[in-house]
PDB file as gemmi writes it, atoms N, CA and C in Angstrom:
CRYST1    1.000    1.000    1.000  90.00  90.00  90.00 P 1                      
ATOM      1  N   UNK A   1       0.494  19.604  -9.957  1.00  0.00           N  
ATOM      2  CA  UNK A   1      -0.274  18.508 -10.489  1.00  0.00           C  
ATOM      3  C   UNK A   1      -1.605  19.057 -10.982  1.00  0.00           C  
ATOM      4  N   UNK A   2      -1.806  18.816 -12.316  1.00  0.00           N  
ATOM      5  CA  UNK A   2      -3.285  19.305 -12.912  1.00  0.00           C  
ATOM      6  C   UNK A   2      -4.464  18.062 -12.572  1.00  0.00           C  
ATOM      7  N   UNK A   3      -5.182  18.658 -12.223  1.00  0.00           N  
ATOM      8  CA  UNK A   3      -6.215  17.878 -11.488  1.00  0.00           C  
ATOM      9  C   UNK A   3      -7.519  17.577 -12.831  1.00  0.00           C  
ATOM     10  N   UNK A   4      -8.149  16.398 -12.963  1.00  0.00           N  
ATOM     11  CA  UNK A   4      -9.195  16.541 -14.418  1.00  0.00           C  
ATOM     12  C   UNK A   4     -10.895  15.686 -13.269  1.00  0.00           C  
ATOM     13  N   UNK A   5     -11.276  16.477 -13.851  1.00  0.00           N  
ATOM     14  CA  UNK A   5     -13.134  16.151 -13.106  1.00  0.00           C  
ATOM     15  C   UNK A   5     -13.167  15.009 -13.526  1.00  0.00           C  
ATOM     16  N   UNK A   6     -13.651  14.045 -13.050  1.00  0.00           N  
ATOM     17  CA  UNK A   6     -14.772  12.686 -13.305  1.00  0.00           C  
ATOM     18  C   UNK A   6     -15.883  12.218 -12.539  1.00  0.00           C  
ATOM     19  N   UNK A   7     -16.609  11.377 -13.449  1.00  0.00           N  
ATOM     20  CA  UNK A   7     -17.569  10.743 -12.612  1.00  0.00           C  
ATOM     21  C   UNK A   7     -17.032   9.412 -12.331  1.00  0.00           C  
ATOM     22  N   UNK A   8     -17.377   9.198 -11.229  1.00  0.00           N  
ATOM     23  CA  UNK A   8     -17.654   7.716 -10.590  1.00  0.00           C  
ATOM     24  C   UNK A   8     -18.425   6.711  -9.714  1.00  0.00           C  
ATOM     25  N   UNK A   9     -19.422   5.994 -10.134  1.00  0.00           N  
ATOM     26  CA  UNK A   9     -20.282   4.931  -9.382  1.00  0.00           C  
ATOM     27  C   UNK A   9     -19.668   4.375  -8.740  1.00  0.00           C  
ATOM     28  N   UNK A  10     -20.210   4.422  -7.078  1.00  0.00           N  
ATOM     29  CA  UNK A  10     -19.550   3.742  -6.126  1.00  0.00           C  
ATOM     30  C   UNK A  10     -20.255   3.295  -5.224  1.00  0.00           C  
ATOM     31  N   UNK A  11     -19.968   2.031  -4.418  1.00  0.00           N  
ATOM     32  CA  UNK A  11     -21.069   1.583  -4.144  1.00  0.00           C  
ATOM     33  C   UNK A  11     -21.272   2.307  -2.809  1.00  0.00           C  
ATOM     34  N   UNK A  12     -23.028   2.589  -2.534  1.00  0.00           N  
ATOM     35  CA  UNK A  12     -23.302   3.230  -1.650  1.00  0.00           C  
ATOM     36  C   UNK A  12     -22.931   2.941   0.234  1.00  0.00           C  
ATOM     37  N   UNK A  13     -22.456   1.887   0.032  1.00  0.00           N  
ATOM     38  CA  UNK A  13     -21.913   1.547   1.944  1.00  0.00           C  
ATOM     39  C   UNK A  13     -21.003   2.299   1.563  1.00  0.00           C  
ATOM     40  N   UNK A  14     -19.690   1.735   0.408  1.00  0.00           N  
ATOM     41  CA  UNK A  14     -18.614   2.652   0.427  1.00  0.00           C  
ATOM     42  C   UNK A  14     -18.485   4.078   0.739  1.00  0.00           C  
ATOM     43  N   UNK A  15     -19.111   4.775   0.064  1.00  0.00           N  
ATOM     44  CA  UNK A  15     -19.692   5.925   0.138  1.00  0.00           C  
ATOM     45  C   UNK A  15     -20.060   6.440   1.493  1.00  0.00           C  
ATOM     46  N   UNK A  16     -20.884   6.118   2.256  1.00  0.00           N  
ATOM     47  CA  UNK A  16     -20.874   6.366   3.444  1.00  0.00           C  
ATOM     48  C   UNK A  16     -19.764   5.982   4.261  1.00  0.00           C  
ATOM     49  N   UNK A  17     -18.723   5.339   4.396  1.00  0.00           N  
ATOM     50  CA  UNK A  17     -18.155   5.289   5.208  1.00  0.00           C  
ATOM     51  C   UNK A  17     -17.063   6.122   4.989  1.00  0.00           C  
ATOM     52  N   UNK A  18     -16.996   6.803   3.560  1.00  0.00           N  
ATOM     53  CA  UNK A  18     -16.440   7.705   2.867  1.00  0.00           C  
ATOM     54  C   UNK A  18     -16.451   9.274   3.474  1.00  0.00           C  
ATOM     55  N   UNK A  19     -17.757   9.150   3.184  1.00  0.00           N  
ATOM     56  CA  UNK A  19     -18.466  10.220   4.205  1.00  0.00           C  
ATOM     57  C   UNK A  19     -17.747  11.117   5.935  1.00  0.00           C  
ATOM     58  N   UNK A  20     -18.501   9.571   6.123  1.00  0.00           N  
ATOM     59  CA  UNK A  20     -18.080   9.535   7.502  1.00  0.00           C  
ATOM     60  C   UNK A  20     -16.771   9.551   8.493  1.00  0.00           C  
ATOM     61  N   UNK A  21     -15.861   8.941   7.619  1.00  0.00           N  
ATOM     62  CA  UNK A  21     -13.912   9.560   7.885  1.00  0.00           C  
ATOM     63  C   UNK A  21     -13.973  11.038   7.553  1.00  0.00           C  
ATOM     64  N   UNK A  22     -14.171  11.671   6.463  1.00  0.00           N  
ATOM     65  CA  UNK A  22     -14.352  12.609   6.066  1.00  0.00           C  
ATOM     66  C   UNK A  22     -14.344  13.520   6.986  1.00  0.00           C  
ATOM     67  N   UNK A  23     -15.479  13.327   7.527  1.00  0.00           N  
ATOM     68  CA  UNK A  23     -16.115  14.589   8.575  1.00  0.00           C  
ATOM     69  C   UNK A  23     -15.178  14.046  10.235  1.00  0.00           C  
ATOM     70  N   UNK A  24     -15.123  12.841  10.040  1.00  0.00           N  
ATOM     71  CA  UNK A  24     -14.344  12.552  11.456  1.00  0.00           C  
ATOM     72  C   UNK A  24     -12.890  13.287  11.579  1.00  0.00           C  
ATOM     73  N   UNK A  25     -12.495  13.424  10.823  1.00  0.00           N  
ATOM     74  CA  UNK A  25     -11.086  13.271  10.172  1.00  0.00           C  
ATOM     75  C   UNK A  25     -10.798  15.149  10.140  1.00  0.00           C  
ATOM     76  N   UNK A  26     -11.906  15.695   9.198  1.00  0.00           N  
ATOM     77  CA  UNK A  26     -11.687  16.871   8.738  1.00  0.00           C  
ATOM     78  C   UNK A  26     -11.149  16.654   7.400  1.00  0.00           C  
ATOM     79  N   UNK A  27     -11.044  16.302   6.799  1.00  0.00           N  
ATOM     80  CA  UNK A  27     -10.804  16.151   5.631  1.00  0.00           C  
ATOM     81  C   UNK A  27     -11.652  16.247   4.194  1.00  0.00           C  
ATOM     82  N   UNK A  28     -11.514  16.909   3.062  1.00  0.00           N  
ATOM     83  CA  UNK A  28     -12.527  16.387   2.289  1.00  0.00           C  
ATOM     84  C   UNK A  28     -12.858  14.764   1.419  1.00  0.00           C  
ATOM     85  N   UNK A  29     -13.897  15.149   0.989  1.00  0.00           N  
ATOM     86  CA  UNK A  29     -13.977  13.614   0.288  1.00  0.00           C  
ATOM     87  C   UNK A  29     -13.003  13.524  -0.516  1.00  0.00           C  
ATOM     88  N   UNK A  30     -13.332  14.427  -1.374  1.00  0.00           N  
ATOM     89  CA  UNK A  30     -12.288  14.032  -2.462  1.00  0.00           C  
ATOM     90  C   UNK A  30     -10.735  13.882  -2.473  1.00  0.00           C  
ATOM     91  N   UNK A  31     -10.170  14.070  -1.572  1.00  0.00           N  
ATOM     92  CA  UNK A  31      -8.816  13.787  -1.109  1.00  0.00           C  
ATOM     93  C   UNK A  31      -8.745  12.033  -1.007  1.00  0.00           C  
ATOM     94  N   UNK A  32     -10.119  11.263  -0.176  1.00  0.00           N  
ATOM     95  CA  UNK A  32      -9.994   9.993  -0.470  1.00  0.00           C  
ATOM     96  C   UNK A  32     -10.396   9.106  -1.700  1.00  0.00           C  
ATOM     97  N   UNK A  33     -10.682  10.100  -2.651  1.00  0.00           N  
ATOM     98  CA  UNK A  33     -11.256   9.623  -3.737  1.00  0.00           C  
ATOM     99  C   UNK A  33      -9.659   9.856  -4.963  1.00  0.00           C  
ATOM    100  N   UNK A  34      -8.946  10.840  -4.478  1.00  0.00           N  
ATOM    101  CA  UNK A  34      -7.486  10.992  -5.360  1.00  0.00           C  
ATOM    102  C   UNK A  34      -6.498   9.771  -5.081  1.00  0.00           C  
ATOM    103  N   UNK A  35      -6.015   9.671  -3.060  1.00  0.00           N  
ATOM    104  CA  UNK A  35      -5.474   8.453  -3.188  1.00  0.00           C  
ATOM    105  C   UNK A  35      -5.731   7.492  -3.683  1.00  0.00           C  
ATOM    106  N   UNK A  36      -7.331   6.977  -3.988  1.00  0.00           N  
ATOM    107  CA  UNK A  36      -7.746   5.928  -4.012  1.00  0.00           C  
ATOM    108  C   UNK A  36      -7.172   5.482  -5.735  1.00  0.00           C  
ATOM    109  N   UNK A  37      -7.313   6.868  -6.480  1.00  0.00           N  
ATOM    110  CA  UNK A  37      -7.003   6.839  -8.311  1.00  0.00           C  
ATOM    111  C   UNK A  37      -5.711   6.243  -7.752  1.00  0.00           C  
ATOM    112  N   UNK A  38      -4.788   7.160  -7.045  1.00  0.00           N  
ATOM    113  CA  UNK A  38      -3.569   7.192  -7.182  1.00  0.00           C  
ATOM    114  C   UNK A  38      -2.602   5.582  -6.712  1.00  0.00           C  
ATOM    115  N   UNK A  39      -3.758   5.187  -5.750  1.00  0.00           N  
ATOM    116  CA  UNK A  39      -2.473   3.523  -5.454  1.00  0.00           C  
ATOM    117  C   UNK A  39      -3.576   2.917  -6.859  1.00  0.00           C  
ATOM    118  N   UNK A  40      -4.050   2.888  -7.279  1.00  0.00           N  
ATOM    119  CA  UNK A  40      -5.026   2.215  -8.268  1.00  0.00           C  
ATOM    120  C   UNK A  40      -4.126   2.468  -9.571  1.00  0.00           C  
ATOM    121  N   UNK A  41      -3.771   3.286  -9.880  1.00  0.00           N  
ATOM    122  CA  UNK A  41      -2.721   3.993 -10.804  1.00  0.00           C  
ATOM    123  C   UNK A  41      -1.119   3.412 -10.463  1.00  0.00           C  
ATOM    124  N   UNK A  42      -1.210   3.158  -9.671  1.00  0.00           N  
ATOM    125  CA  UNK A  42       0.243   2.988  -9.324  1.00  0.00           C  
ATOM    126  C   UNK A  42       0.033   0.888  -9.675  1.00  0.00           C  
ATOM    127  N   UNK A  43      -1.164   0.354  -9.264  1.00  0.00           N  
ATOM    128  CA  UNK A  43      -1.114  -1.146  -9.351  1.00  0.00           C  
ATOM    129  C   UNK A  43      -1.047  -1.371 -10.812  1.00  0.00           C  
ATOM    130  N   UNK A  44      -0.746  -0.307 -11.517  1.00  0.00           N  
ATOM    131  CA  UNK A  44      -1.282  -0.761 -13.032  1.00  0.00           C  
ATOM    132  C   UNK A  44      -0.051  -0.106 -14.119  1.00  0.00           C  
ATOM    133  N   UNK A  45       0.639   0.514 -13.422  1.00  0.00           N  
ATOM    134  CA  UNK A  45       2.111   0.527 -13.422  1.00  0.00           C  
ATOM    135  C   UNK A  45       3.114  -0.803 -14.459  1.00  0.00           C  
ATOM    136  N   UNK A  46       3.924  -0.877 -15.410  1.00  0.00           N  
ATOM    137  CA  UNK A  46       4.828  -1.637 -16.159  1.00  0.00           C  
ATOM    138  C   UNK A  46       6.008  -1.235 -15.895  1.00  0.00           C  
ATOM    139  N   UNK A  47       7.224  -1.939 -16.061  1.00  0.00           N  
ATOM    140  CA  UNK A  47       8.219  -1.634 -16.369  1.00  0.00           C  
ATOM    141  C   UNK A  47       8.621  -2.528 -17.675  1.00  0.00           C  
ATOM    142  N   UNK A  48       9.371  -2.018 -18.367  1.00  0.00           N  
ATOM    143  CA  UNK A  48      10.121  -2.702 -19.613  1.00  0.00           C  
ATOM    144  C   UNK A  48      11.081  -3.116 -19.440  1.00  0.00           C  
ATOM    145  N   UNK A  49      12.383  -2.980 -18.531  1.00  0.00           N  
ATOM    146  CA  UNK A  49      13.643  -3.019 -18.500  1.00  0.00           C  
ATOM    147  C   UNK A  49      13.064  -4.486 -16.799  1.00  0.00           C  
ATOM    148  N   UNK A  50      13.948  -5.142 -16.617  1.00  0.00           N  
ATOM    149  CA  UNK A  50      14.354  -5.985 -15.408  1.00  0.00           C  
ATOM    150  C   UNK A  50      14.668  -5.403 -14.428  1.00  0.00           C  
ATOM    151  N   UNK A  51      13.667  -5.544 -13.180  1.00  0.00           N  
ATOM    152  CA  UNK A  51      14.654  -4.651 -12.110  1.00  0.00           C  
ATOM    153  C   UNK A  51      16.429  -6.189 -11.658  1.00  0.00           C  
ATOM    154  N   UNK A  52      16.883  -4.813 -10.867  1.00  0.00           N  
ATOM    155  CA  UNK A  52      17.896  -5.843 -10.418  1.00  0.00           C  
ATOM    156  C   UNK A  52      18.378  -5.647  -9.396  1.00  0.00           C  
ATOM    157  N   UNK A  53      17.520  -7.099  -8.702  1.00  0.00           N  
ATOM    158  CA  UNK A  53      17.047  -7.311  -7.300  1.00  0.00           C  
ATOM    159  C   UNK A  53      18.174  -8.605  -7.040  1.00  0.00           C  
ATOM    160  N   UNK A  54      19.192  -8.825  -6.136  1.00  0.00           N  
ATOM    161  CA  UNK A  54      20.014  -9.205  -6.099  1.00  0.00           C  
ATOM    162  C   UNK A  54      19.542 -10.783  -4.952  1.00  0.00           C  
ATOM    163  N   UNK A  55      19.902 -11.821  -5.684  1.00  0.00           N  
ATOM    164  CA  UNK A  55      19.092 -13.572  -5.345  1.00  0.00           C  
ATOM    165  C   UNK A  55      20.284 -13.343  -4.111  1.00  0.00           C  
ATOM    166  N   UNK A  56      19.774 -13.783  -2.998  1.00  0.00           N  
ATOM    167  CA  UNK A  56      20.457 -14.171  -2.006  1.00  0.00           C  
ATOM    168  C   UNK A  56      20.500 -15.859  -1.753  1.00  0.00           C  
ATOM    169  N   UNK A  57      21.714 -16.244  -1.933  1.00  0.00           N  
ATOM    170  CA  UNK A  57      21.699 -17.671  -0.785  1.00  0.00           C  
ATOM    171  C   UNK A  57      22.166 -18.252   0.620  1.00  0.00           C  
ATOM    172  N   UNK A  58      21.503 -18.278   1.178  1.00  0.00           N  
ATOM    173  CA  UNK A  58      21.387 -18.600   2.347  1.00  0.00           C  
ATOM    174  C   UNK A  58      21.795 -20.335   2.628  1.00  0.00           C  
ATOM    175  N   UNK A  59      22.307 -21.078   1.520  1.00  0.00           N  
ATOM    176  CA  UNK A  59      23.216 -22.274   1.722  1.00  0.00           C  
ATOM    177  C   UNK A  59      21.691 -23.491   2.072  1.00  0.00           C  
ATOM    178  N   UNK A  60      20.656 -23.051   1.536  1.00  0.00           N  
ATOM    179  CA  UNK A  60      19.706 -24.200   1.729  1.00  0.00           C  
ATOM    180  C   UNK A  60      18.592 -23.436   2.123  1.00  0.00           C  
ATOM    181  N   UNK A  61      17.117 -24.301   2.632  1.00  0.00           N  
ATOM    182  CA  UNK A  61      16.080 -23.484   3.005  1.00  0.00           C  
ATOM    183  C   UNK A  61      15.883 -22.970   3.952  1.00  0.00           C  
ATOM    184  N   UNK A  62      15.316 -21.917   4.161  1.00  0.00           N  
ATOM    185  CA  UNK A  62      15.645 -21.742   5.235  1.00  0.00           C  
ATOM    186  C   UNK A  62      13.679 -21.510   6.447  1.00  0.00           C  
ATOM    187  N   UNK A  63      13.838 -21.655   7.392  1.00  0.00           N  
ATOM    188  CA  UNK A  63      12.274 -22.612   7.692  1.00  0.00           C  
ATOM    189  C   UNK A  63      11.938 -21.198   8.674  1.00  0.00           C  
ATOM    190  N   UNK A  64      10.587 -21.061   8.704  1.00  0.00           N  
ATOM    191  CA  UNK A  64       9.852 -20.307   9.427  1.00  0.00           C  
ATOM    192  C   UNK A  64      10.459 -19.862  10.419  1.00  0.00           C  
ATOM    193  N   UNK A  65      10.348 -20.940  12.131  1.00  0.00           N  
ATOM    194  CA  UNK A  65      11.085 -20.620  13.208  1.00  0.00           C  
ATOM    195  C   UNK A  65      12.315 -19.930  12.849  1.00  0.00           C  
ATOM    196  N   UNK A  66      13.452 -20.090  11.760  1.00  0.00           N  
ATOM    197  CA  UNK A  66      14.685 -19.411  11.337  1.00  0.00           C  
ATOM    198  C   UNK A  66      14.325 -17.636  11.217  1.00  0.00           C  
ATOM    199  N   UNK A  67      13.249 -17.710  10.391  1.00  0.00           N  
ATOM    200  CA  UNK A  67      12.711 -15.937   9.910  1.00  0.00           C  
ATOM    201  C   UNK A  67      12.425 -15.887  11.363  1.00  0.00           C  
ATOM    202  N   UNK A  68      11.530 -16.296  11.853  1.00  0.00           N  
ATOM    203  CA  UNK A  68      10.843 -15.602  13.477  1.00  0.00           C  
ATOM    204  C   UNK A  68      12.233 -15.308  14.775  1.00  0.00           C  
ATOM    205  N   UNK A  69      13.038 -16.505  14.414  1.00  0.00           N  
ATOM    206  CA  UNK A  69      14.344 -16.016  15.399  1.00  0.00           C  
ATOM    207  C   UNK A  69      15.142 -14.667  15.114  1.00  0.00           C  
ATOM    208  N   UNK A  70      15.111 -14.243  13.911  1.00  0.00           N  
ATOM    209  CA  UNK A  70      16.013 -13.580  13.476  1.00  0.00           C  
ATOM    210  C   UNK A  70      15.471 -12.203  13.482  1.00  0.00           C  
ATOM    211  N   UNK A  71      14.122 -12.129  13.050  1.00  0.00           N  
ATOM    212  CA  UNK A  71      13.194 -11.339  13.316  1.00  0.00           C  
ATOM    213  C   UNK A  71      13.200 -10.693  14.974  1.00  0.00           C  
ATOM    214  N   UNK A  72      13.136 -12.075  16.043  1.00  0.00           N  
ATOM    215  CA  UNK A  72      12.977 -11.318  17.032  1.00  0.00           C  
ATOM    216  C   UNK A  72      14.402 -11.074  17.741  1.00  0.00           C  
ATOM    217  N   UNK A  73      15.272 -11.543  17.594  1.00  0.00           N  
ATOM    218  CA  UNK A  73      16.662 -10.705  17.488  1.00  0.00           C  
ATOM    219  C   UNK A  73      17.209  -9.567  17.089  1.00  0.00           C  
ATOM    220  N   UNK A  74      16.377  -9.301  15.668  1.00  0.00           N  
ATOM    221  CA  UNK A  74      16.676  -7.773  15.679  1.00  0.00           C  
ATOM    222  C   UNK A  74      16.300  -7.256  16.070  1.00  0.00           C  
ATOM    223  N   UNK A  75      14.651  -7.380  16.879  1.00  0.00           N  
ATOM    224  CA  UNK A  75      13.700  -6.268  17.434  1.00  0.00           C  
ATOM    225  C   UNK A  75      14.512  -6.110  19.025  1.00  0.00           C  
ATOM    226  N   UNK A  76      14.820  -7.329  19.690  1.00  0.00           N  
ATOM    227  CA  UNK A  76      15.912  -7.314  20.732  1.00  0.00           C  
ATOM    228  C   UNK A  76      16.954  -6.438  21.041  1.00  0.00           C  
ATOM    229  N   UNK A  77      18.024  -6.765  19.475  1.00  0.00           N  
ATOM    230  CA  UNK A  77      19.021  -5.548  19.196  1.00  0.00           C  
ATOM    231  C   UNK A  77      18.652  -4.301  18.965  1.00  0.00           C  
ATOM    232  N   UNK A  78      17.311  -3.829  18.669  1.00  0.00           N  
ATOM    233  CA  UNK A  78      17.504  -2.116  18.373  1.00  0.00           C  
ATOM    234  C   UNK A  78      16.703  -1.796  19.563  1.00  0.00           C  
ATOM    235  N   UNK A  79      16.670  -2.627  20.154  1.00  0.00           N  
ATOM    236  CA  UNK A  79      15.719  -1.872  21.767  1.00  0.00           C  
ATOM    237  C   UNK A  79      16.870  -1.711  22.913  1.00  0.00           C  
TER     238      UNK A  79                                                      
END                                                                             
C-alpha cells in the first residue's frame, strides 16, 4: 500500500486524546489517523450493481420479546 502525506485540522481535545492512546497503547499517531481515512473511505464507498440479500418471511411480524427469545436461546445452545 503506497502511503501519500497530508495535512489535517483537527480539533484540539481530539488530538489529545489522540495523543494519549498513543503513548498508552504504544502505538504511533499516525496509525490512528490511517484507520480513521480508512473506515471514512470505506462510508463513502458505492456500488452500481444490487446486492442480493435474500427477503426472509417469517409468516407475519414478528415482535421484540420474539428476537430477545431467540436470541437468548441461541446464547443457551452454544454454551
Amino acid at each position: 500500500m503506497a502511503l501519500k502525506k497530508t495535512t489535517v485540522m483537527v480539533d484540539e481535545e481530539d488530538l489529545a486524546l489522540i495523543k494519549a492512546a498513543a503513548a498508552r497503547e504504544g502505538r504511533p499517531e499516525s496509525e490512528y489517523f490511517r484507520e480513521a481515512f480508512h473506515v471514512a473511505a470505506l462510508r463513502t464507498r458505492r456500488w452500481d450493481e444490487d446486492w442480493d440479500i435474500p427477503r426472509l418471511d417469517f409468516g407475519g411480524p414478528v415482535t421484540a420479546e420474539e428476537i430477545d427469545r431467540a436470541v437468548s436461546d441461541g446464547v443457551a445452545d452454544a454454551e
